[in-house]
C-alpha positions as CSV (number, residue, x, y, z in Angstrom):
1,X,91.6,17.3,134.3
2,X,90.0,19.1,131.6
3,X,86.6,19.9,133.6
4,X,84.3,22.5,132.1
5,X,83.9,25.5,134.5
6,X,80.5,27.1,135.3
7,X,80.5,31.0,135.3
8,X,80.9,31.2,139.4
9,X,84.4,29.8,138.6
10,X,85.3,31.0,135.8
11,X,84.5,34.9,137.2
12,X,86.7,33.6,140.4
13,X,90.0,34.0,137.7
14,X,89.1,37.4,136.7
15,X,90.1,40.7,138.4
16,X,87.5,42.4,139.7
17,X,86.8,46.5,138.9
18,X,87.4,49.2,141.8
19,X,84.2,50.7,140.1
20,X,81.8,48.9,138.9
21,X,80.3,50.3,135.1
22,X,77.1,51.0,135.7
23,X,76.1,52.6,132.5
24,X,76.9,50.2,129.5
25,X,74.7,52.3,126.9
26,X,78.3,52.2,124.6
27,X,78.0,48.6,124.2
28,X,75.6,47.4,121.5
29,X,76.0,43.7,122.7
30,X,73.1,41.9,124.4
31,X,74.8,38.9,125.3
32,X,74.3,39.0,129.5
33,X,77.3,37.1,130.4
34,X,79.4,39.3,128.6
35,X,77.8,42.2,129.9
36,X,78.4,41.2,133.4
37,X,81.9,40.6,132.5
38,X,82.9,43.9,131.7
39,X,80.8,46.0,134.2
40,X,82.3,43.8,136.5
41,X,85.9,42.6,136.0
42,X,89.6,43.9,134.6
43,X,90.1,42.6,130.9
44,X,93.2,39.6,131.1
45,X,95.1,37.0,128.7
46,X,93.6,33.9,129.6
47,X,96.1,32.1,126.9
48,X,98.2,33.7,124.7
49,X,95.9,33.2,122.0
50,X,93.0,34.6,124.0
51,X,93.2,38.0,125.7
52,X,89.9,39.5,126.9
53,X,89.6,43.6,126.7
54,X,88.1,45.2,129.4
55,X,85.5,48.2,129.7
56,X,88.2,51.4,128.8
57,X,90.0,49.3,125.8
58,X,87.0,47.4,124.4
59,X,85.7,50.9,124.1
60,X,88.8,52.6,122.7
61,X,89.2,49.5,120.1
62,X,85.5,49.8,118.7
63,X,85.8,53.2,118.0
64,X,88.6,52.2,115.4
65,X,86.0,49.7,113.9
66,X,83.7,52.7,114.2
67,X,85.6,55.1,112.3
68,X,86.9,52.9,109.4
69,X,84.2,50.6,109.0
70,X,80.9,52.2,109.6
71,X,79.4,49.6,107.7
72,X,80.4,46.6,109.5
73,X,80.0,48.7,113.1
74,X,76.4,47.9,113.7
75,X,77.2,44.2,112.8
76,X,80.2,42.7,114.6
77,X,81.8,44.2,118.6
78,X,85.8,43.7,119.3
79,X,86.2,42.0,122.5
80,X,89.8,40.9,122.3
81,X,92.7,39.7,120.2
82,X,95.3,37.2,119.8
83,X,98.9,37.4,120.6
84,X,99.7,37.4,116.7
85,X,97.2,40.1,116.3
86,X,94.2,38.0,115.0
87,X,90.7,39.0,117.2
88,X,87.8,37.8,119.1
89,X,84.4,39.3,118.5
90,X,81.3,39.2,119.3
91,X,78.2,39.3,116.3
92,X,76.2,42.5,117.6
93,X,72.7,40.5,116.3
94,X,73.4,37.0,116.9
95,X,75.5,37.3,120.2
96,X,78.2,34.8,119.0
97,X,81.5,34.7,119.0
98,X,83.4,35.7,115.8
99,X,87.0,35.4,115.1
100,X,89.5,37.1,112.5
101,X,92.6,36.2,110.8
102,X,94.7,39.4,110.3
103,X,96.5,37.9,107.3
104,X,93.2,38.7,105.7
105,X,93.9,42.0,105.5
106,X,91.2,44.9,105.4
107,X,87.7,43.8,107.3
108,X,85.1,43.8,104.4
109,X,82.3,41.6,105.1
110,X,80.9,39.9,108.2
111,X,81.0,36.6,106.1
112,X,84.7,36.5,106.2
113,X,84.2,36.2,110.1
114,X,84.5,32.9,111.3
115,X,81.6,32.4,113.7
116,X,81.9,29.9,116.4
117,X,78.5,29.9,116.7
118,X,78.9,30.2,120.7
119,X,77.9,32.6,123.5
120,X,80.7,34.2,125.4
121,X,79.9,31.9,128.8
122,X,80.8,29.3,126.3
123,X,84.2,30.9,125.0
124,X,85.6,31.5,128.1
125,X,84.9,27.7,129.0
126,X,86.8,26.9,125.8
127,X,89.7,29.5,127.1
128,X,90.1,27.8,130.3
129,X,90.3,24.3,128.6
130,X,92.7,25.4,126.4
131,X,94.7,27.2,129.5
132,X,94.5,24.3,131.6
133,X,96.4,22.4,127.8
134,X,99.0,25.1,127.6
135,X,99.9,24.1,131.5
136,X,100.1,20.8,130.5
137,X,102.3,20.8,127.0
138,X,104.7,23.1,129.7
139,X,104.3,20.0,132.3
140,X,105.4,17.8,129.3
141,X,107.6,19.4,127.2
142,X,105.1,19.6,124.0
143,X,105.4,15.8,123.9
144,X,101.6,14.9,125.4
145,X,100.6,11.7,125.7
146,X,97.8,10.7,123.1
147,X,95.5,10.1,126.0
148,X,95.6,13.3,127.2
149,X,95.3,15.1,123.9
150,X,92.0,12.7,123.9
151,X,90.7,13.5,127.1
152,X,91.6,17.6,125.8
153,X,89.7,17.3,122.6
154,X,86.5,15.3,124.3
155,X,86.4,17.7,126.5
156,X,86.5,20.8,124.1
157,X,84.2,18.8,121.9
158,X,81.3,18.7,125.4
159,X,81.6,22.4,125.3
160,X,80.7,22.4,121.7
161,X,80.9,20.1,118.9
162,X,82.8,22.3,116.4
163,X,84.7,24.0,118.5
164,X,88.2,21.8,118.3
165,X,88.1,21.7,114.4
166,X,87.6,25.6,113.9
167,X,89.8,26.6,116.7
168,X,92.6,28.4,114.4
169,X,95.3,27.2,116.3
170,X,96.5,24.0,116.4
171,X,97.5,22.7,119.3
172,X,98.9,18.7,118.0
């Protein structure tokens, strides 16, 4: 319960392209794993918190940031959003993972990113622990026993230290 997965299985849950993108010259990212990801695989809602964009829709959603924030376009890339609208990025020069809160309002500064200071391997580790709770809290009726919520939070906190306490959802 609660084991990290490497990238083999963690690519195993993802549907995989007819056509592979060959060209990713539109993507200022770096960040390999993420790379692979969308030359390779369909975007998907790992939890409801987490939905991943593929190739077509990352593209379509950038060119919003694009268009009314030049000057943050260079800095941070939209890879997905949350069922209440908040979203996952990715910081074009540092290739972490950035989140927003959309009761913020207007984007304005890269500083009012949250940075998880984590690669996108490492996210989607993070997703799966947390999809792997959500299955659980359904197995018992949002009444987990303490040792599991334990076992949850150790587990997050192997991934990355941080990760449990800046996680913007709360999940106990």
């Amino acid at each position: 319960m609660f084991e990290k997965k490497n990238s083999v299985s963690i690519f195993e849950e993802f549907n995989g392209r007819i056509n592979k993108i060959k060209d990713l010259n539109k993507v200022p990212v770096s960040e390999p794993i993420y790379l692979k990801f969308l030359s390779e695989y369909k975007g998907l809602e790992i939890t409801p918190d987490i939905e991943i964009f593929g190739y077509e829709d990352v593209l379509n959603e950038n060119k919003y940031i694009e268009k009314d924030y030049p000057e943050l376009y260079d800095k941070i890339w939209i890879i997905g959003r949350s069922g209440q609208g908040d979203e996952w990025f990715i910081n074009i020069e540092k290739s972490t993972i950035l989140f927003y809160d959309h009761n913020n309002g207007e984007y304005e500064s890269i500083d009012e990113f949250l940075d998880f200071n984590i690669d996108f391997l490492v996210f989607l580790q993070a997703a799966f622990l947390f999809r792997e709770l959500e299955e659980q809290l359904d197995d018992h009726e949002d009444n987990l026993p303490i040792e599991i919520q334990e076992l949850f939070v150790s587990s997050l906190e192997k991934i990355s230290d941080d990760f449990y306490l800046k996680y913007p959802y709360k999940c106990f």
